[in-house]
Backbone as ProteinMPNN parsed JSONL, in Angstrom:
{"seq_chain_A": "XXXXXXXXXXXXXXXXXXXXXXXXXXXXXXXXXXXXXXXXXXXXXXXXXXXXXXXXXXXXXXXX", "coords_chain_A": {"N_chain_A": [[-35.801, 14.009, -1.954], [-35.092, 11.468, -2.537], [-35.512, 9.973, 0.252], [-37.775, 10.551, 0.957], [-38.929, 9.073, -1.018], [-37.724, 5.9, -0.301], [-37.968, 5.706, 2.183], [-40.977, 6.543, 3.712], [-42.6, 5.979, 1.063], [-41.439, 2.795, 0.188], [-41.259, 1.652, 2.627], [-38.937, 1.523, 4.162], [-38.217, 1.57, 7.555], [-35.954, 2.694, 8.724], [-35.624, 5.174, 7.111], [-38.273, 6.454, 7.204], [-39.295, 9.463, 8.151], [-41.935, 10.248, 8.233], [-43.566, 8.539, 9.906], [-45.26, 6.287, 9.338], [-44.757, 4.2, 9.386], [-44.319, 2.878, 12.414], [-42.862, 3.832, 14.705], [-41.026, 6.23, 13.088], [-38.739, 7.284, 13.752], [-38.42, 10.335, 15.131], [-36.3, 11.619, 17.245], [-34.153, 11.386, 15.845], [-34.735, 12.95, 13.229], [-36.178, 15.473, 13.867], [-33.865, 17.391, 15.086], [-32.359, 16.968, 13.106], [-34.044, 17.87, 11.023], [-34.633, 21.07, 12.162], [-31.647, 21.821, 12.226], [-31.842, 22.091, 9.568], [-33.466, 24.162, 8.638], [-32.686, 26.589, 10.254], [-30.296, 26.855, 8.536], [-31.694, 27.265, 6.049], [-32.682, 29.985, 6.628], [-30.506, 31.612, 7.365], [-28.378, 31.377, 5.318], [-30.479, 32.49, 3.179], [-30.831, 35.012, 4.309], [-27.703, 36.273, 4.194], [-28.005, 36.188, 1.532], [-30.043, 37.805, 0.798], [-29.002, 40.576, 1.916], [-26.331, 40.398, 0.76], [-27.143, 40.97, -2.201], [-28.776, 43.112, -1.546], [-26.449, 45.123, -1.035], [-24.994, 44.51, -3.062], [-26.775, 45.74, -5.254], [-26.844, 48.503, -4.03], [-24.329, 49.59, -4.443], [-23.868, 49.437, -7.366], [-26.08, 51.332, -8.013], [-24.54, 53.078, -7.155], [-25.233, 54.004, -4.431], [-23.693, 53.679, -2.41], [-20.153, 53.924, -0.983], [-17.584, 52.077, -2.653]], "CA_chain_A": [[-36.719, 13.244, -2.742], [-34.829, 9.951, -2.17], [-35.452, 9.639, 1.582], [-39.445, 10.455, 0.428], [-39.214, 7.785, -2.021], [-38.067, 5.046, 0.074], [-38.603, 5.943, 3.501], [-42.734, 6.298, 3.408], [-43.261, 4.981, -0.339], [-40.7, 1.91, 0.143], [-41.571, 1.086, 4.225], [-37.959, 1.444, 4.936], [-38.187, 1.871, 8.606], [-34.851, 3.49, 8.801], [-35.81, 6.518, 6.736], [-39.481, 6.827, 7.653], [-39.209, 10.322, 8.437], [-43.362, 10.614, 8.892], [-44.139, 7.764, 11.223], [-45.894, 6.167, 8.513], [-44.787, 2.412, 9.266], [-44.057, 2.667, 13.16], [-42.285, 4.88, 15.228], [-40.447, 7.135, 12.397], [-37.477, 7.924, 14.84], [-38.235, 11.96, 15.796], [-35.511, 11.964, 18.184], [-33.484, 11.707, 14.844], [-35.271, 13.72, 11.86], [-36.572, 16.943, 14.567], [-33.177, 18.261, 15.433], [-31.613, 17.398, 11.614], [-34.938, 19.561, 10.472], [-34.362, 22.067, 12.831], [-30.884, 22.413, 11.616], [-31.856, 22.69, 7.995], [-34.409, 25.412, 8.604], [-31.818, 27.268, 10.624], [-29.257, 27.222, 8.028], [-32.269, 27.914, 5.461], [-32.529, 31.018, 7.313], [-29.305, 31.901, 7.272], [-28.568, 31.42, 3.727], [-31.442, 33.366, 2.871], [-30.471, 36.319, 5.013], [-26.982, 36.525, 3.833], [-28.624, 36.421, 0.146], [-30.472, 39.454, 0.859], [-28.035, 41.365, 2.401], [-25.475, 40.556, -0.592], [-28.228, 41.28, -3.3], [-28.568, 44.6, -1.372], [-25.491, 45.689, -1.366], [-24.917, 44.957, -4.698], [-27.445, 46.91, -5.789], [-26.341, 49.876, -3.68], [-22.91, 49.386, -5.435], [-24.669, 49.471, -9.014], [-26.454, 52.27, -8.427], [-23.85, 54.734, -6.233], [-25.925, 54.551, -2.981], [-22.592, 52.998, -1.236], [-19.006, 53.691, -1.688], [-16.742, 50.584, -2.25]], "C_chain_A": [[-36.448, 11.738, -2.557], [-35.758, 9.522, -1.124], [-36.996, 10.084, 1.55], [-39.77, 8.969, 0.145], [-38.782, 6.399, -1.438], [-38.247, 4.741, 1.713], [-40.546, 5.814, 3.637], [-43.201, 5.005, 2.309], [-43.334, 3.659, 0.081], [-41.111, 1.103, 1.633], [-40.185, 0.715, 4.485], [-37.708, 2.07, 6.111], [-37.73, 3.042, 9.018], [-35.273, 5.225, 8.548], [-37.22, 7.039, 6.481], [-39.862, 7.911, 8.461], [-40.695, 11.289, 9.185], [-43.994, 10.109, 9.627], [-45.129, 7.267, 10.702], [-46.127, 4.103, 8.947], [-43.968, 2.727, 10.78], [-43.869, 3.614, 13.823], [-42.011, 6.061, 14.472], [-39.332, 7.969, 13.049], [-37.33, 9.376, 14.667], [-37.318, 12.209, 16.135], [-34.47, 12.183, 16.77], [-33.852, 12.994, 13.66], [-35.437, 15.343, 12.821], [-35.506, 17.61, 14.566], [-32.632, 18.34, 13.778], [-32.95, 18.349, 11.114], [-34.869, 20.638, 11.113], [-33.046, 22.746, 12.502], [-30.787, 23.166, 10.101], [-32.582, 23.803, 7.926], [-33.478, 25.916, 9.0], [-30.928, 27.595, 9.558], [-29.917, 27.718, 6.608], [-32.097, 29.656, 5.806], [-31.265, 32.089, 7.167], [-28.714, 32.1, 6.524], [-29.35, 32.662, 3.187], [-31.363, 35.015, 3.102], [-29.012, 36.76, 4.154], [-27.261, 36.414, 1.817], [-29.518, 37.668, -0.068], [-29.685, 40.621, 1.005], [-26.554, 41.502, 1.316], [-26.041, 40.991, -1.818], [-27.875, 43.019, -2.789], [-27.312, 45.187, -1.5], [-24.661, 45.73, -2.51], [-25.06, 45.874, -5.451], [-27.328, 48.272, -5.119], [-24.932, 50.234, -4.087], [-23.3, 50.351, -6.844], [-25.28, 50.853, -8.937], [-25.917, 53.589, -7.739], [-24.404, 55.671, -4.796], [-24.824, 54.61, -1.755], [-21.372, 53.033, -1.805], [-18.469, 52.368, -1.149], [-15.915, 50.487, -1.601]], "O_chain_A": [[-37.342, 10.9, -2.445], [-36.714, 8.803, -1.415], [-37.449, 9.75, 2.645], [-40.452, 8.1, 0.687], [-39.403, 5.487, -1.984], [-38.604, 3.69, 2.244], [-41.099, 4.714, 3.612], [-43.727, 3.898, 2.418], [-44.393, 3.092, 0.349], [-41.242, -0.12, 1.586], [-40.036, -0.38, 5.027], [-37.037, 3.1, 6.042], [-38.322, 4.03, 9.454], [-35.265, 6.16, 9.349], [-37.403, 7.941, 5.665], [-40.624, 7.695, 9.403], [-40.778, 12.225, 9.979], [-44.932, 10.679, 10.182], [-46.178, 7.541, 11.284], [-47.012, 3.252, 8.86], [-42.77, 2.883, 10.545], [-44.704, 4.508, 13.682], [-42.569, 7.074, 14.894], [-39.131, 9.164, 12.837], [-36.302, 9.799, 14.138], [-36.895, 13.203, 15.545], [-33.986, 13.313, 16.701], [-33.028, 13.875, 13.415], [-34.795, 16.307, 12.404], [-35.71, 18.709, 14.051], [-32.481, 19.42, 13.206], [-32.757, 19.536, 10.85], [-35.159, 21.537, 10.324], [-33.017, 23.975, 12.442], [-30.168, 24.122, 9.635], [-32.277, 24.544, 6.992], [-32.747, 25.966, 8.011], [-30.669, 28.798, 9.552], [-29.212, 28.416, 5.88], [-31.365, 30.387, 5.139], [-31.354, 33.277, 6.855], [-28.153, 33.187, 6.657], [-28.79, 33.695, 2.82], [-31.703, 35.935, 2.359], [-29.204, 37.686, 3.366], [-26.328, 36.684, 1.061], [-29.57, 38.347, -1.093], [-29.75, 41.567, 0.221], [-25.897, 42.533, 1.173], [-25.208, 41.467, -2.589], [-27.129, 43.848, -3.31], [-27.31, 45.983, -2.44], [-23.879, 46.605, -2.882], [-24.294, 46.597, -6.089], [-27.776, 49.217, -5.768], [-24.576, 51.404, -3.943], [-23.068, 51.519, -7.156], [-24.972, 51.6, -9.865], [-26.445, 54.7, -7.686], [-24.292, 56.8, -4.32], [-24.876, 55.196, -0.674], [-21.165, 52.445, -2.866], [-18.608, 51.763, -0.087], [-15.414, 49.38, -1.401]]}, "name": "protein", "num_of_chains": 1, "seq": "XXXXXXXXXXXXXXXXXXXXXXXXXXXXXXXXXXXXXXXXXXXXXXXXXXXXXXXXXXXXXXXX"}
């Protein structure tokens, strides 16, 4: 929300992440978003997969 608020809002070059006031340096923001989706991902998965096996715990589908 910062890097919203004064990147675009603010016209701080630097953190102009949409290319709103110039360039918006891609070569920077593409691969750090690419990492955060990835580790979204990843997260997400290992949150399923612990949920499940929880619940196969809880209800005696899976011994411990």
């Amino acid at each position: 929300m910062l890097i919203w608020y004064l990147g675009p809002m603010n016209k701080l070059v630097a953190l102009d992440y949409i290319g709103s006031h110039g360039n918006g340096r891609p070569e920077f923001f593409i691969p750090i978003s690419i990492v955060l989706i990835a580790l979204a991902f990843i997260g997400r998965t290992r949150q399923i997969r612990t949920s499940a096996a929880l619940y196969a715990l809880k209800v005696g589908l899976a011994s411990p």
